[in-house]
Wavefront OBJ file of the C-alpha trace (Angstrom):
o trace
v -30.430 -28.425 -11.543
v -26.873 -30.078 -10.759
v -24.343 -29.454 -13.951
v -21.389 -31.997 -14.701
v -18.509 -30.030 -15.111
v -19.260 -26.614 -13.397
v -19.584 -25.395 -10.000
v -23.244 -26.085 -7.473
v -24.358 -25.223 -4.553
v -25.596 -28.051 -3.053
v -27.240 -29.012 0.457
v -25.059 -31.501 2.720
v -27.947 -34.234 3.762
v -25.695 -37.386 4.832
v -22.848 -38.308 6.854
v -20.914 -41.542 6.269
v -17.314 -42.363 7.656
v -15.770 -41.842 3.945
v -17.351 -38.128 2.902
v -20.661 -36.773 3.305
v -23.064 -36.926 0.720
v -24.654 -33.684 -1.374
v -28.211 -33.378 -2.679
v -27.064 -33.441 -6.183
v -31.017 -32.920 -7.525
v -31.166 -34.320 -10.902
v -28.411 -36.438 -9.638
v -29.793 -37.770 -6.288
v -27.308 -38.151 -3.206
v -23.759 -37.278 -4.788
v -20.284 -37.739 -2.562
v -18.085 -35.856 -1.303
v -15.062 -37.611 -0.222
v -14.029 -37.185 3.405
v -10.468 -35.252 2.316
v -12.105 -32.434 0.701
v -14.976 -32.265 3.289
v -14.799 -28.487 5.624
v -13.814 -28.649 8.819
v -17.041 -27.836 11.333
v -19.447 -28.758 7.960
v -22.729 -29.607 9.263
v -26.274 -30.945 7.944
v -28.106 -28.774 5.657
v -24.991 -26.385 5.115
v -24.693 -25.211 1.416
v -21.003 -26.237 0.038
v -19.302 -24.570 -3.190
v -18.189 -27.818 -5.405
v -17.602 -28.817 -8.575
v -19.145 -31.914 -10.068
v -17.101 -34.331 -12.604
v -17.090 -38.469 -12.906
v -14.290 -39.871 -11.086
v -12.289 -42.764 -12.419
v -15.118 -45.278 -11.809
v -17.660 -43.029 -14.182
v -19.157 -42.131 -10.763
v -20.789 -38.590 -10.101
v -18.859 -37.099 -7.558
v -18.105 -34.357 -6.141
v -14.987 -32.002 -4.948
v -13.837 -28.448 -3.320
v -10.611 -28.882 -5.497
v -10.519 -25.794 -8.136
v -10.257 -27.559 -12.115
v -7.721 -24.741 -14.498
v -10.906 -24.474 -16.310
v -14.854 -25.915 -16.342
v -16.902 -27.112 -19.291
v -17.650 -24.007 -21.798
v -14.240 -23.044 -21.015
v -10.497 -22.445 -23.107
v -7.244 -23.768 -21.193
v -3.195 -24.049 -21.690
v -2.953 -27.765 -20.042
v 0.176 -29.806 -19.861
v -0.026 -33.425 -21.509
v 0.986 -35.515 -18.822
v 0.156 -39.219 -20.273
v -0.608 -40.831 -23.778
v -2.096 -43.833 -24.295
v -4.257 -45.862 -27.016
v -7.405 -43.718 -25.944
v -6.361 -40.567 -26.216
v -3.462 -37.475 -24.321
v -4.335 -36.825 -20.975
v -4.410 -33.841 -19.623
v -3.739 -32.213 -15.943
v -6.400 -29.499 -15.092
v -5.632 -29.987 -11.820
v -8.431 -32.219 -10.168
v -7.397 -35.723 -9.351
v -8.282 -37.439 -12.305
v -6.802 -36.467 -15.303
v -8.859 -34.836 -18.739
v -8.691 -36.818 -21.537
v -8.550 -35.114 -25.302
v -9.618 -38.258 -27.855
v -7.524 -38.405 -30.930
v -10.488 -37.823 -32.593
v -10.542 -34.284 -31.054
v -6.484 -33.933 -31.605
v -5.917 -31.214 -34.558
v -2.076 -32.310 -34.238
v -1.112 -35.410 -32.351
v -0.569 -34.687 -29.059
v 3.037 -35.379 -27.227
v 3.351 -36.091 -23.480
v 5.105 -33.325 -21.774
v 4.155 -30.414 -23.979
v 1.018 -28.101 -22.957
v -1.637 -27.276 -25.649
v -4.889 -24.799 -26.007
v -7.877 -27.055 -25.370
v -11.933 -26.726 -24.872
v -13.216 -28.201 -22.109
v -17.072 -29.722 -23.040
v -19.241 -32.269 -22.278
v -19.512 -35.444 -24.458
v -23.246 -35.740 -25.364
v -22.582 -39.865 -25.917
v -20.964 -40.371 -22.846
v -21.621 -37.564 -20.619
v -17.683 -37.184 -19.661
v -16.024 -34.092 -19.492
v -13.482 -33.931 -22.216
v -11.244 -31.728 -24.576
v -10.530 -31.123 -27.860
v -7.932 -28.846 -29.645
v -10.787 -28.625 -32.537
v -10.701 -24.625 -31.166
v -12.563 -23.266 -34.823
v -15.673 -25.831 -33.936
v -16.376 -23.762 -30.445
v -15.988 -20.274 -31.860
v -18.815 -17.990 -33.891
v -17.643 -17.007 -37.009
v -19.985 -14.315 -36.799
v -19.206 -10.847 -35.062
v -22.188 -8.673 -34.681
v -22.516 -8.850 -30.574
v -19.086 -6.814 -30.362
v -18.792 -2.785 -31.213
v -15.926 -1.366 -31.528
v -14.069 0.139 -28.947
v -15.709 -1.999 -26.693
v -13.399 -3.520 -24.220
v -13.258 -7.250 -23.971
v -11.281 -10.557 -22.331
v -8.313 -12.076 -24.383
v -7.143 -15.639 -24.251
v -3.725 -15.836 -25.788
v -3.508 -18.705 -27.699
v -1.075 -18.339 -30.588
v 1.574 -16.263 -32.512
v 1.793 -16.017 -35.975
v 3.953 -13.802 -38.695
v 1.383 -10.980 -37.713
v 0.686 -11.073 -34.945
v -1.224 -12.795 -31.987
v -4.353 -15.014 -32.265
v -6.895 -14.684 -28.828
v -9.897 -15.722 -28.207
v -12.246 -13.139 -26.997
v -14.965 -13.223 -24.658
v -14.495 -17.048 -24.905
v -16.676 -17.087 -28.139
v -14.916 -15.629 -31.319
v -11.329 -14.805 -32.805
v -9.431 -12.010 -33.109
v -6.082 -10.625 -34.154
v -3.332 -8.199 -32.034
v -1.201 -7.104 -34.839
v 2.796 -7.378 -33.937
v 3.512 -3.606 -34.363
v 0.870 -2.656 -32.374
v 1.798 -4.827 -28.726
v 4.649 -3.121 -26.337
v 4.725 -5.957 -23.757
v 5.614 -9.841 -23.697
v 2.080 -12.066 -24.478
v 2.198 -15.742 -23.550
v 0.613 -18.391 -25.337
v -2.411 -19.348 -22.031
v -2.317 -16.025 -21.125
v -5.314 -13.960 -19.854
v -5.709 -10.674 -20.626
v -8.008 -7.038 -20.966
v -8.132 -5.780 -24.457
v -10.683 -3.862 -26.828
v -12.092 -4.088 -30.197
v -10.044 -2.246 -32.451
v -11.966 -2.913 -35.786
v -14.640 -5.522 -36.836
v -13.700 -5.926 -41.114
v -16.271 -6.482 -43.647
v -14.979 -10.390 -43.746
v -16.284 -10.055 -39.971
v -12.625 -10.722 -38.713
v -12.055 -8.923 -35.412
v -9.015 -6.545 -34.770
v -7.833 -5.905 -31.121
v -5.484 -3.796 -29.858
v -4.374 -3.693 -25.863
v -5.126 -0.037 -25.370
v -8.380 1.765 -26.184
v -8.002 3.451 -29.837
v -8.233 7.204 -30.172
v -8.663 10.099 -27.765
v -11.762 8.088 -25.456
v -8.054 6.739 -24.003
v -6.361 10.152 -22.857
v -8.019 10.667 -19.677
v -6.882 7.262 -18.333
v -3.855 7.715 -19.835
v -3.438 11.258 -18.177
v -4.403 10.221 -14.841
v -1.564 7.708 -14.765
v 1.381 9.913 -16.720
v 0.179 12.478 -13.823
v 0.747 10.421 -10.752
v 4.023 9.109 -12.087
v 5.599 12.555 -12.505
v 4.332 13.351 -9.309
v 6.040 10.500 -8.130
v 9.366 11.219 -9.871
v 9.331 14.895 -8.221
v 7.861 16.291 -11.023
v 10.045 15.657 -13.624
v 10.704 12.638 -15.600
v 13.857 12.813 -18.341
v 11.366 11.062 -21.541
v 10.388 12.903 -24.301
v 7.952 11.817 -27.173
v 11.177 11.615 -28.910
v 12.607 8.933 -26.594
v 13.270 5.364 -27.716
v 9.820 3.739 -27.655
v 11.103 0.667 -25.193
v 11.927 3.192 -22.759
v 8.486 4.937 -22.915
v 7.153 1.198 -22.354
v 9.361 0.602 -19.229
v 7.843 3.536 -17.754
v 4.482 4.261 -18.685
v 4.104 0.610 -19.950
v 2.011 2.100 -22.658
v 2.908 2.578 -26.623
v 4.841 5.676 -27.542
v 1.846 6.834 -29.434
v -0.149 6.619 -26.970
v 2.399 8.862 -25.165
v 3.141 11.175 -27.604
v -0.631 12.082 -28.165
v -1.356 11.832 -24.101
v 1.266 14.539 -22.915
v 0.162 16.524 -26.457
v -2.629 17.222 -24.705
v -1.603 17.844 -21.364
v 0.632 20.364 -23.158
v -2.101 21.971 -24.784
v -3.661 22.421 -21.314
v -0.691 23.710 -19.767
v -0.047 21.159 -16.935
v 3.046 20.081 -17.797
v 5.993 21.760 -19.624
v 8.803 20.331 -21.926
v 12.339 20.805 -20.952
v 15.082 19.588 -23.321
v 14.799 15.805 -22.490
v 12.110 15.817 -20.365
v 8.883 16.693 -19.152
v 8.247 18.811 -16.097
v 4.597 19.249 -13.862
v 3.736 22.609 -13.969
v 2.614 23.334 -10.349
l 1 2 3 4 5 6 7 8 9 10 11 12 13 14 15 16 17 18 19 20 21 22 23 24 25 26 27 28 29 30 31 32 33 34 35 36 37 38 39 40 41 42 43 44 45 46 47 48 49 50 51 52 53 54 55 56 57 58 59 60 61 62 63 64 65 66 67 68 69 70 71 72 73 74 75 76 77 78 79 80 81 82 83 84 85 86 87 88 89 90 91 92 93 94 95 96 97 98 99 100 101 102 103 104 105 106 107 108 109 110 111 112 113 114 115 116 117 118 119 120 121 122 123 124 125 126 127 128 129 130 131 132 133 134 135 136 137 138 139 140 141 142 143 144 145 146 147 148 149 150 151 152 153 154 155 156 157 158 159 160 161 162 163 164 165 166 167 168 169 170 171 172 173 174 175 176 177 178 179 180 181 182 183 184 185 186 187 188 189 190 191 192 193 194 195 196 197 198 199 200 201 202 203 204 205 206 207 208 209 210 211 212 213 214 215 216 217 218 219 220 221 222 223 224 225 226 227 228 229 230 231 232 233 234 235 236 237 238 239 240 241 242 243 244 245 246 247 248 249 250 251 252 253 254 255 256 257 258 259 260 261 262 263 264 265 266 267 268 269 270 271 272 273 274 275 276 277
């Protein structure tokens, strides 16, 4: 079945001197315009395209990639207001409207917001809303923790970061515990820190505990082997210069080359460590 708002693969079975038209199935014969049509595209070849209505409410039909499809979260840039709504680019032709019915804050041309892209029920139009709390589960039992999962960035607060995970519920990266720059939009690996009895989730960028030391080795390895051996950082060194290297937390670091001291591959020397060959 052909879905508004996500990607098909559907059947070329007409040619007309403006597109070619697609066996949309529950859709009948949809267009393709002739600009996005492949070069050498022949009858009964299977094209990759995204269906949306065009200006004219019509079901149509592009190769053009949309920032994000229906069931999806996005950082979009306002690019027109008007009585009806903020509209949005997501980069297809015609512009995604957010209703200010679906507007948490009123929305201001020229400024880029965290949306959800959905379908409209009523109308059947693809649409957004910065309503984010309506699309999430408040509930948390499908994650474990330690688990590793995807992060949307979508806001900082006097803790910390908000993100989205998995595209379904919310979850906090506490200030103290990110060593890098995070971007509001921004896409990102992370892992379930801690799931709390109020079932608020708590992330963290790195996996917790020692399951993290072998990755962690593996990496601290190949750099020293890359420096010659030797690398002047101790787990007594400033913990922005520890980033800049390792880009890891100097925690992290400090309980990573603990071990490999314990195990006698590398060696400390005033203020540095050295590869034990």
């Amino acid at each position: 079945m052909t879905t508004i708002g996500k990607y098909n693969q559907l059947k070329v079975v007409k040619f007309t001197d403006f597109g070619i038209y697609l066996d949309g199935e529950n859709f009948g014969e949809v267009l393709l315009p002739l600009r996005y049509v492949p070069e050498n595209c022949k009858l009964d070849d299977i094209l990759d395209v995204f269906i949306y209505r065009d200006s004219e409410d019509r079901i149509i039909a592009t190769t053009e990639k949309p920032y994000a499809c229906v069931g999806e979260f996005a950082y979009l840039k306002v690019v027109a207001v008007n009585t009806v709504g903020a509209f949005l680019d997501w980069g297809l032709l015609k512009d995604l409207l957010v209703p200010y019915r679906e507007q948490k804050i009123t929305l201001e041309e020229g400024r880029s917001y965290v949306v959800y892209v959905y379908l409209d029920e009523d109308s059947q139009r693809i649409t957004a809303s910065t309503k984010l709390d309506k699309f999430l589960d408040k509930q948390s039992t499908e994650f474990t923790e330690g688990e590793e999962v995807d992060l949307f960035i979508c806001n900082q607060t006097d803790i910390g970061y908000k993100a989205i995970i998995n595209g379904t519920h919310w979850g906090v990266l506490y200030e103290n515990e990110v060593f890098q720059t995070l971007k509001r939009g921004q896409k990102i690996k992370g892992f379930i820190k801690k799931i709390r009895e109020d079932k608020k989730i708590d992330l963290c960028l790195q996996r917790s505990g020692y399951e993290k030391v072998d990755e962690l080795t593996e990496m601290i390895l190949a750099k020293l082997k890359e420096k010659g051996g030797y690398i002047a950082v101790t787990d007594k060194s400033p913990s922005e210069v520890i980033y800049k290297l390792f880009g890891i937390s100097k925690k992290s670091f400090k309980m990573t080359i603990g071990a490999l001291y314990k195990k006698r591959i590398i060696s400390m020397e005033g203020a540095g460590i050295r590869l034990i060959e």
